[in-house]
GUMARKE-835794 format. One record per residue (C-alpha): residue number from 0; x, y, z. Coordinates in nm, 3 decimals, padded with zeros to 5 digits. Example, Ala and Ser with C-alpha at 12.3 -4.5 7.8 and 13.67 -1.06 7.14 Angstrom:
<atoms>
<atom 0,<01.230,-00.450,00.780>>
<atom 1,<01.367,-00.106,00.714>>
</atoms>
This chain:
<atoms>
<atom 0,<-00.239,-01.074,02.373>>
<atom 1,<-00.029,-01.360,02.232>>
<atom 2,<00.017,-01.692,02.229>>
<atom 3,<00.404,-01.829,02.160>>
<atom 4,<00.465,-01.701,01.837>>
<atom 5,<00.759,-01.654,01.627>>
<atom 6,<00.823,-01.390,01.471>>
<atom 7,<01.138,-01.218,01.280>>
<atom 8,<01.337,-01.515,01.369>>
<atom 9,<01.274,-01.410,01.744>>
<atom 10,<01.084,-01.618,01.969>>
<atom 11,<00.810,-01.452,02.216>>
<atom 12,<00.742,-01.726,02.530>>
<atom 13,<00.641,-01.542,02.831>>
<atom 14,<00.374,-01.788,02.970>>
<atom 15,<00.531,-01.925,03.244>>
<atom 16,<00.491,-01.630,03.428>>
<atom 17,<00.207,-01.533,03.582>>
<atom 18,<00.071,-01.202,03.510>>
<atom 19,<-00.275,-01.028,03.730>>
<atom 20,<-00.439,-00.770,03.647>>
<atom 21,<-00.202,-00.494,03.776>>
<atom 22,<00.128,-00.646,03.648>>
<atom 23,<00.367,-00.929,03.756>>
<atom 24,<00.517,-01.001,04.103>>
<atom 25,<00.796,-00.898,04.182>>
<atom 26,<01.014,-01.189,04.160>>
<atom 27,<00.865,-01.240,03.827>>
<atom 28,<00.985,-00.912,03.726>>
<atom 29,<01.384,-01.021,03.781>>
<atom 30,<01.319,-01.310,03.518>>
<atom 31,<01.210,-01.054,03.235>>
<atom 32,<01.432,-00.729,03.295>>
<atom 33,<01.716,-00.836,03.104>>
<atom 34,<01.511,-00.972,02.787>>
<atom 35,<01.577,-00.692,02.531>>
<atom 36,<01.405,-00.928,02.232>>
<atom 37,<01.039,-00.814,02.257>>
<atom 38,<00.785,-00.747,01.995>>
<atom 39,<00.839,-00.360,01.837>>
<atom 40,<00.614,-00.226,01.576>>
<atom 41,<00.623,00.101,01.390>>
<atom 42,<00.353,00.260,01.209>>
<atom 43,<00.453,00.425,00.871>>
<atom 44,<00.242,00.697,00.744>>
<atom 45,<00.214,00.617,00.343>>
<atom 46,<00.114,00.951,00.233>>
<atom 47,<00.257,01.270,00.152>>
<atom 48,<00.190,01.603,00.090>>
<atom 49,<00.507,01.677,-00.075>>
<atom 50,<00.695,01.402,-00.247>>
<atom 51,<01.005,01.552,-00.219>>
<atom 52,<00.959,01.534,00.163>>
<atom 53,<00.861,01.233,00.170>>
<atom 54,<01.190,01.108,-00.014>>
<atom 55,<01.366,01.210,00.305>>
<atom 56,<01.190,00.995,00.534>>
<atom 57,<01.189,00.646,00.395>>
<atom 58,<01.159,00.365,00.565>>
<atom 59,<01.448,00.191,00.499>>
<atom 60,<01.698,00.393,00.688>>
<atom 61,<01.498,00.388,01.012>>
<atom 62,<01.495,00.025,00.984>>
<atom 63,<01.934,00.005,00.951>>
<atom 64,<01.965,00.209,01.263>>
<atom 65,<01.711,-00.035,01.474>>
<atom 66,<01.790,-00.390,01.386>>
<atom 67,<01.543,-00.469,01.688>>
<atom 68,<01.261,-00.330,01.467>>
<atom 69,<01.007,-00.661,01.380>>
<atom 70,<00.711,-00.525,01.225>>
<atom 71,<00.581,-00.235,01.018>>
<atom 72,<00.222,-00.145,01.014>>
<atom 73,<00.160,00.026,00.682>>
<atom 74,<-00.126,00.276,00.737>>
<atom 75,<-00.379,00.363,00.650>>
<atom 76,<-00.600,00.151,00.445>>
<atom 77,<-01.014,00.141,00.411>>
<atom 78,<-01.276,-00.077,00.190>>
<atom 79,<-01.594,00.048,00.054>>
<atom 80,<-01.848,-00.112,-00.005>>
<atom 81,<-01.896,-00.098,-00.416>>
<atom 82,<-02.276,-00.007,-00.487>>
<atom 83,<-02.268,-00.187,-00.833>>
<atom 84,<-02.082,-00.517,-00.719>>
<atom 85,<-02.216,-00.524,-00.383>>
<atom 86,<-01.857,-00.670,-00.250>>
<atom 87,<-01.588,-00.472,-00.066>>
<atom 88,<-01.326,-00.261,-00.260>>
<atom 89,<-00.992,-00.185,-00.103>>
<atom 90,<-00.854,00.193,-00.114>>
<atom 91,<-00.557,00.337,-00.008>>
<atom 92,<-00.398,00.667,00.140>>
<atom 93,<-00.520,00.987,00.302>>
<atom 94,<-00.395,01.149,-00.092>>
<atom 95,<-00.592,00.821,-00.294>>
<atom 96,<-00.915,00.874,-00.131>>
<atom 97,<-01.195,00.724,-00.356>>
<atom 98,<-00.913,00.577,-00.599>>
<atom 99,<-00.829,00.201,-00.565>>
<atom 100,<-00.560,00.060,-00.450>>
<atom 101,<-00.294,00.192,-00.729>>
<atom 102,<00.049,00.362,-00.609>>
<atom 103,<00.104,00.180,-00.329>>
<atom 104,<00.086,-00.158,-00.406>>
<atom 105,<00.051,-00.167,-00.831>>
<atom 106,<00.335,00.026,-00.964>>
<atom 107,<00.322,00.099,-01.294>>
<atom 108,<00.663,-00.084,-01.530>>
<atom 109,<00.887,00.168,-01.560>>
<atom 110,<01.029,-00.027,-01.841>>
<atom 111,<00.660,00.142,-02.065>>
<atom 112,<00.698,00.426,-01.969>>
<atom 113,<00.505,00.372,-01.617>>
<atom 114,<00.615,00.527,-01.267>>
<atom 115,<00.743,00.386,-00.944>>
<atom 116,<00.599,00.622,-00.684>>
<atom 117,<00.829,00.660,-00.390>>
<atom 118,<00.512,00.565,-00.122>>
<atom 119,<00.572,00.200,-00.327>>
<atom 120,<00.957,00.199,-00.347>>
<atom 121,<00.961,00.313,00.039>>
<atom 122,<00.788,-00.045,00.156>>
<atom 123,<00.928,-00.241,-00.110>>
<atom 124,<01.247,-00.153,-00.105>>
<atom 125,<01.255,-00.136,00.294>>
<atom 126,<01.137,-00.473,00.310>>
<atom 127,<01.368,-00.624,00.020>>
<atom 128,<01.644,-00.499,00.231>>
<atom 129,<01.512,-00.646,00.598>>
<atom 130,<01.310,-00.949,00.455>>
<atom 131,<01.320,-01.051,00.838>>
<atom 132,<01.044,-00.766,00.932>>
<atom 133,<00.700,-00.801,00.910>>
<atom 134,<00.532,-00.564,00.689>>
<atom 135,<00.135,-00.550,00.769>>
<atom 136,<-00.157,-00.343,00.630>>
<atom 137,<-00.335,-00.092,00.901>>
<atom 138,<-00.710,-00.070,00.797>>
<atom 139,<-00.905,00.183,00.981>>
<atom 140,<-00.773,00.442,01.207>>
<atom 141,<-01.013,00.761,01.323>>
<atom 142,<-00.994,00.863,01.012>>
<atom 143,<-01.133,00.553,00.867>>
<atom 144,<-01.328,00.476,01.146>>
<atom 145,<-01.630,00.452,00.924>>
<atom 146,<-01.514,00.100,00.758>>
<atom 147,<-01.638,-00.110,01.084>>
<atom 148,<-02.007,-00.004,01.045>>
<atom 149,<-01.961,-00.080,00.666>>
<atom 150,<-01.827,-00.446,00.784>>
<atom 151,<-02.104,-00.510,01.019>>
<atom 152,<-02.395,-00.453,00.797>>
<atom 153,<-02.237,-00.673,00.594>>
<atom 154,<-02.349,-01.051,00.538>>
<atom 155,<-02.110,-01.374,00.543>>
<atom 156,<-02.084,-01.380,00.203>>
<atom 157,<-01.938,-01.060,00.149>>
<atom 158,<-01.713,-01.059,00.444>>
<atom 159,<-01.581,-01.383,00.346>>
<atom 160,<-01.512,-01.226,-00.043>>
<atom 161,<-01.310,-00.935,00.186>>
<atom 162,<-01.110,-01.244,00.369>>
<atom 163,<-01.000,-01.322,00.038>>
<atom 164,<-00.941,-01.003,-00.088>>
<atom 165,<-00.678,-00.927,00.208>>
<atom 166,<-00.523,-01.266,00.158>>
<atom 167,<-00.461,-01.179,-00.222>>
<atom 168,<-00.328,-00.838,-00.141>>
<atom 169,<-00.043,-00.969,00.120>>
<atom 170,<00.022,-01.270,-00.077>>
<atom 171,<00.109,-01.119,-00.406>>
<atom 172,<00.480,-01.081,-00.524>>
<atom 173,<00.537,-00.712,-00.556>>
<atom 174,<00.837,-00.623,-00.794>>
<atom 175,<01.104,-00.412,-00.623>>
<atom 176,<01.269,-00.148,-00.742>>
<atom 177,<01.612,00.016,-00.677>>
<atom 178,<01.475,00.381,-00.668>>
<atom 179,<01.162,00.528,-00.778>>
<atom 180,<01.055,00.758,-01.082>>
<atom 181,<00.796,00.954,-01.217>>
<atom 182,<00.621,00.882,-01.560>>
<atom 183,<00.860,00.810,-01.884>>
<atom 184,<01.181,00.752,-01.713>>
<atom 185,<01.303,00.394,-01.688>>
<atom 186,<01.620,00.434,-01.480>>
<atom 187,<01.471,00.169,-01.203>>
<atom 188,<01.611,-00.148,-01.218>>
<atom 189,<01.408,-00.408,-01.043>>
<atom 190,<01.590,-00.590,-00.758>>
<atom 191,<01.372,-00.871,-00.669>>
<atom 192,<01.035,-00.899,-00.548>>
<atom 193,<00.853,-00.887,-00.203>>
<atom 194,<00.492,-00.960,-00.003>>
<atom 195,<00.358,-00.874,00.265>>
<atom 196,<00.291,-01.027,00.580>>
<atom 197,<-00.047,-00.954,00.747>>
<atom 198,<-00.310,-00.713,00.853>>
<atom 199,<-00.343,-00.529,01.095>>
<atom 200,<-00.718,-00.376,01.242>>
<atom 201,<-00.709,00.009,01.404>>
<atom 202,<-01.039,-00.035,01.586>>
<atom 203,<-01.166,00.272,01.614>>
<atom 204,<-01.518,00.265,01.524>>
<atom 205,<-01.669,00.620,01.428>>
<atom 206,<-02.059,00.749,01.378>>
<atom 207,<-02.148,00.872,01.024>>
<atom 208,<-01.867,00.697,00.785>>
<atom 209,<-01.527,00.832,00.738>>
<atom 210,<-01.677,01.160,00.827>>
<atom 211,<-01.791,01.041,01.200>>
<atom 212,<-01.654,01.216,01.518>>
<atom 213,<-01.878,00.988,01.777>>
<atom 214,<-01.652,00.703,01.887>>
<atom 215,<-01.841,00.388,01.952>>
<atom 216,<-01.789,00.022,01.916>>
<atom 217,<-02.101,-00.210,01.917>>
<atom 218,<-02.135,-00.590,01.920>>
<atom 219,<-02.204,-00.581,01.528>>
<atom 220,<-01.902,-00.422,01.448>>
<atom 221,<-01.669,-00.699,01.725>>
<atom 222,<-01.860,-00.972,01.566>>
<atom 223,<-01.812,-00.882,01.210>>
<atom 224,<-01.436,-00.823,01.253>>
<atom 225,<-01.415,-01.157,01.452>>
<atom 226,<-01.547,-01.315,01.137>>
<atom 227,<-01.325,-01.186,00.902>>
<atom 228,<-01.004,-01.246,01.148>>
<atom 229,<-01.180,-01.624,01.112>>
<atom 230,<-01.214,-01.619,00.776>>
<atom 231,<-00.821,-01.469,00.700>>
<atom 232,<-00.678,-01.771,00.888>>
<atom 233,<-00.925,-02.044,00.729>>
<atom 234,<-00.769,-01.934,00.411>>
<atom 235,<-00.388,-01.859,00.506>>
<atom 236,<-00.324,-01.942,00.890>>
<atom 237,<00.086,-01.780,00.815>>
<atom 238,<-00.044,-01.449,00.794>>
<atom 239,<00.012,-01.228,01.114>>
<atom 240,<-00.285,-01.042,01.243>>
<atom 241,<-00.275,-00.776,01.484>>
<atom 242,<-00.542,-00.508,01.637>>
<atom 243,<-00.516,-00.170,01.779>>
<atom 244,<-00.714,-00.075,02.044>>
<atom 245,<-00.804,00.291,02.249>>
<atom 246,<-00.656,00.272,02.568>>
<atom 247,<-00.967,00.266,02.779>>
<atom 248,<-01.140,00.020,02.626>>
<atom 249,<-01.028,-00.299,02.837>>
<atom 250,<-01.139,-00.100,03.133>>
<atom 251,<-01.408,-00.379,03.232>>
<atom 252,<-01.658,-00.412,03.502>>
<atom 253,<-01.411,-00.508,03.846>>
<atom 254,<-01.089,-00.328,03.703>>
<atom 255,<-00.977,-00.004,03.775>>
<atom 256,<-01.058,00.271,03.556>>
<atom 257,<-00.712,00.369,03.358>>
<atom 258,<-00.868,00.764,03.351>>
<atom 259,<-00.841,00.752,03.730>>
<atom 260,<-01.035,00.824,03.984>>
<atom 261,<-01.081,01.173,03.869>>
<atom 262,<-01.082,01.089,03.505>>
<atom 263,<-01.413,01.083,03.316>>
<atom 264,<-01.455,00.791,03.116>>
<atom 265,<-01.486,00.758,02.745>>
<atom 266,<-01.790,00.607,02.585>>
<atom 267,<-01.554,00.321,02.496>>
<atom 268,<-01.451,00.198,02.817>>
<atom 269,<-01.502,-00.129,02.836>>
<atom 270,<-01.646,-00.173,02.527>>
<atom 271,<-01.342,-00.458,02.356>>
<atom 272,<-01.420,-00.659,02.653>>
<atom 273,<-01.672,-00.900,02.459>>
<atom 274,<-01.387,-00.910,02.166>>
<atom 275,<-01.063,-00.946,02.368>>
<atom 276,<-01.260,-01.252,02.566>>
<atom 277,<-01.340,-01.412,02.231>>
<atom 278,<-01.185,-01.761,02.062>>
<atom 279,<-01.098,-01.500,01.825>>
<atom 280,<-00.813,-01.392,02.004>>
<atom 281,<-00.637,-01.707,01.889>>
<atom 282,<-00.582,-01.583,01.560>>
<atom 283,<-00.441,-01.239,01.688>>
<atom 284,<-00.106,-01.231,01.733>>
<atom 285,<-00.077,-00.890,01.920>>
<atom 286,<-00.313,-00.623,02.060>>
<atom 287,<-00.130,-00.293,02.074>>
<atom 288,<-00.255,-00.043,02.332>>
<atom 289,<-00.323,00.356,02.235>>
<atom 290,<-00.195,00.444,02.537>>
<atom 291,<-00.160,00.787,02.402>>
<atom 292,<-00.494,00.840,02.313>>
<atom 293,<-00.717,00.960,02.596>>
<atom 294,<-00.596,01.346,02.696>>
<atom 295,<-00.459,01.448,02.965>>
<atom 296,<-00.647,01.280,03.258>>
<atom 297,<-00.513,00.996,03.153>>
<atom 298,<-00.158,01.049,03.067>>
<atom 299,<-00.031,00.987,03.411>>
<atom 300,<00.205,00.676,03.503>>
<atom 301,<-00.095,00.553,03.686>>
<atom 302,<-00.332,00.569,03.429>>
<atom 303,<-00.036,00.441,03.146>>
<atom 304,<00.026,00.131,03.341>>
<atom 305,<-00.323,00.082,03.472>>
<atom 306,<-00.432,00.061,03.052>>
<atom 307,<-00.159,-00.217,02.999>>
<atom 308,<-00.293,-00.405,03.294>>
<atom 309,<-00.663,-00.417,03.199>>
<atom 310,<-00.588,-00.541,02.853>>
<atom 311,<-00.373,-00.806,02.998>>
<atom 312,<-00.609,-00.922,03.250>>
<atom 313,<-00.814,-01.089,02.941>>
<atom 314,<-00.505,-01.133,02.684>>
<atom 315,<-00.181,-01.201,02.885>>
<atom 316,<00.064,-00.926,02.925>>
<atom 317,<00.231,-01.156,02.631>>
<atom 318,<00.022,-01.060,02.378>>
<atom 319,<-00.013,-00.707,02.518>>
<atom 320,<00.175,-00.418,02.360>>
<atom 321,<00.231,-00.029,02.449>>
<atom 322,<00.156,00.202,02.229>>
<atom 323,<00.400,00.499,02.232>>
<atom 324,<00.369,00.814,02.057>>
<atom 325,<00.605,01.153,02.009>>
<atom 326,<00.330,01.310,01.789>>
<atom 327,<00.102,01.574,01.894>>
<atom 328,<-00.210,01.371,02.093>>
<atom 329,<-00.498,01.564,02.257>>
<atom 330,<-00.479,01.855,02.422>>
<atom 331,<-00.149,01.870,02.275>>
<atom 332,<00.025,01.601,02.463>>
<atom 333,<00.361,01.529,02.322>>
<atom 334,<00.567,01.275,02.497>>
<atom 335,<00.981,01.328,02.486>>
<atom 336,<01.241,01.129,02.414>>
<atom 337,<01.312,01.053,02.787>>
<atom 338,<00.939,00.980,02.860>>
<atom 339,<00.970,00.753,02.583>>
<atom 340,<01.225,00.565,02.714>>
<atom 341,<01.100,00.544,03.054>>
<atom 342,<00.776,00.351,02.917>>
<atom 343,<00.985,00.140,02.696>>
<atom 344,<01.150,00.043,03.055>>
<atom 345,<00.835,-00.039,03.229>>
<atom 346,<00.731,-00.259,02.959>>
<atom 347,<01.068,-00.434,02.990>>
<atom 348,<01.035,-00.411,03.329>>
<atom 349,<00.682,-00.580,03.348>>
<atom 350,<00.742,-00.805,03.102>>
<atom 351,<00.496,-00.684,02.839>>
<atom 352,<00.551,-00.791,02.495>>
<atom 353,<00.653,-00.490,02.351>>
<atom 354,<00.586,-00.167,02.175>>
<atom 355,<00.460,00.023,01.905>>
<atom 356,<00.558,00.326,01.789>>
<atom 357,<00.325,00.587,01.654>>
<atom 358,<00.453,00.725,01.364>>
<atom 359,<00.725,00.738,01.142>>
<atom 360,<00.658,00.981,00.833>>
<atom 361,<00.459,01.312,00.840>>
<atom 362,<00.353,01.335,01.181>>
<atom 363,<00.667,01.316,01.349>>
<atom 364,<00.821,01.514,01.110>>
<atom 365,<00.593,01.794,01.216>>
<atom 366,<00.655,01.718,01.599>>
<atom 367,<01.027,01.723,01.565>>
<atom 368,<01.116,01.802,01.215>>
<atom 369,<01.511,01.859,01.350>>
<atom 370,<01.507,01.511,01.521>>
<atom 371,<01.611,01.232,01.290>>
<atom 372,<01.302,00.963,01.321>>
<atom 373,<01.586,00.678,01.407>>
<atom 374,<01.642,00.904,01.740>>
<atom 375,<01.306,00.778,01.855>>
<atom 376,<01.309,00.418,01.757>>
<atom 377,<01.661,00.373,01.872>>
<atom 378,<01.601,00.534,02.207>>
<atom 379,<01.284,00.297,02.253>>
<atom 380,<01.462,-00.042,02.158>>
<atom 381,<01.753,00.057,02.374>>
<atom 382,<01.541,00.005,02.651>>
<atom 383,<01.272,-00.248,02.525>>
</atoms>
């Protein structure tokens, strides 16, 4: 879904090949095998049950072991609509539901007596360390799925006041800390400070607010979210923007169904057509593919590749990434460590731009909670 971009110091230019619908050609495919530089993401779950296990999975040391690592989406994140302002509010966390934005990105000065929480320090500190990776906000997700009805009944004015809301949040200079604390101890020395680098959009539009279970994505909801990806860039063009969409939802009229011939398909097939063939998709660096995210009918090679080739029959296969997962999917789908690397080979392979990697922090602790998270990403960028 790209055009040339740069990003981490690496530079992304895939467009003289010619990609179709199903992949590249063959001899296309020996100019792209040995390019190990591609675009990998990593979502990082900033929430915890229990801080004390969430102090064992920080970011930072995931980030050491894979140098190849470019961008962290930070998720999740949701607005709400403020009934006595009548503009959007930003909130944060599965754990800060209803609160604003505070732990994550407003830490209190430990200096008075304030706290450091380590869902703050974990970013912060990770990105203060590797100021070469892109650290993004993830708004939406299932869970949050709710937000994109909120956006569309919105009118310009108020989406535009969000644009600049979002712009304030990533351009701020967050103080960094060399360890975090809880309230009255002052031990945390700052290091320096940090910001972040762009949003990212997990469009998964639900029914009946954060609450929904119907999945459905309407030409409201693609048209408000095209105006504030617009209205981001009008007001700071440097920040990176990327989207996440379900797997079978570039399956457009005259491509082949990525559930298969015997697959029955989703209510959101083909229904980010109208948005992926938009001027909008100028502004979007990336367009990472839940190819984990349609059961079991789906989660065959043919149906895996077949997603990556609808998407980049209207974005490129350059601006097209995998999504990967080792977490529990439906049905209970769990994909290994070798399956893993066999994808990240294909999208070498078929020159792709990359992957992203679904999750690092609670959920694949529960999937593999003897597997150090760094086994995963390593694995993948070993054969990215």
């Amino acid at each position: 879904m790209k055009k040339k971009i740069v990003i981490a110091g690496i530079i992304l230019a895939l467009s003289s090949l010619t990609f179709a619908g199903t992949g590249v050609s063959k001899e296309s495919q020996t100019n792209v095998v040995g390019m190990k530089s591609r675009y990998f993401n990593t979502f990082y779950e900033m929430w915890a049950n229990d801080y004390s296990t969430f102090n064992q999975i920080l970011l930072q040391p995931v980030l050491g072991a894979t140098p190849s690592i470019n961008t962290v989406s930070l998720g999740f994140m949701e607005w709400q609509m403020s009934p006595t302002t009548n503009q959007f509010a930003i909130y944060s966390g599965l754990n800060q539901k209803g609160q604003l934005i505070s732990e994550w990105l407003s830490p209190q000065n430990p200096a008075v007596g304030g706290s450091i929480d380590p869902e703050y320090y974990a970013w912060t500190y990770a990105k203060f360390q590797n100021p070469g990776v892109n650290m993004l906000l993830s708004f939406g997700g299932y869970t949050y799925g709710g937000i994109w009805d909120q956006l569309a009944n919105a009118n310009q004015s108020q989406i535009e006041s969000l644009a600049q809301l979002l712009v304030t949040t990533c351009t701020t200079n967050y103080p960094v800390y060399n360890s975090w604390t809880w309230f009255n101890q002052t031990a945390a020395t700052q290091v320096g400070t940090v910001t972040l680098n762009g949003i990212d959009f997990d469009f998964e539009p639900t029914t009946g607010g954060t609450t929904g279970v119907t999945e459905v994505i309407t030409q409201a909801q693609i048209n408000a979210l095209s105006s504030l990806i617009a209205d981001i860039h009008a007001l700071n063009e440097n920040l990176m923007i990327t989207i996440d969409g379900r797997s079978c939802s570039a399956d457009g009229p005259g491509l082949t169904s990525s559930m298969g011939p015997n697959g029955t398909a989703p209510a959101t097939a083909g229904e980010l057509v109208p948005l992926l063939q938009s001027p909008v998709m100028a502004d979007v660096a990336y367009v990472n593919v839940m190819g984990y995210d349609s059961g079991s009918t789906y989660y065959d090679q043919t149906g895996y590749q077949q997603s990556l080739a609808n998407y980049a029959h209207y974005i490129g296969a350059s601006k097209t990434v995998a999504g990967l997962s080792a977490c529990s999917q439906y049905l209970g789908i769990t994909d290994s460590i070798s399956t893993l690397e066999t994808k990240a080979n294909y999208i070498s392979s078929y020159g792709y731009a990359g992957a992203s990697f679904w999750t690092l922090g609670p959920d694949l602790i529960a999937v593999a909670q003897s597997t150090p998270m760094s086994t995963y990403t390593t694995d993948i960028a070993n054969n990215l």
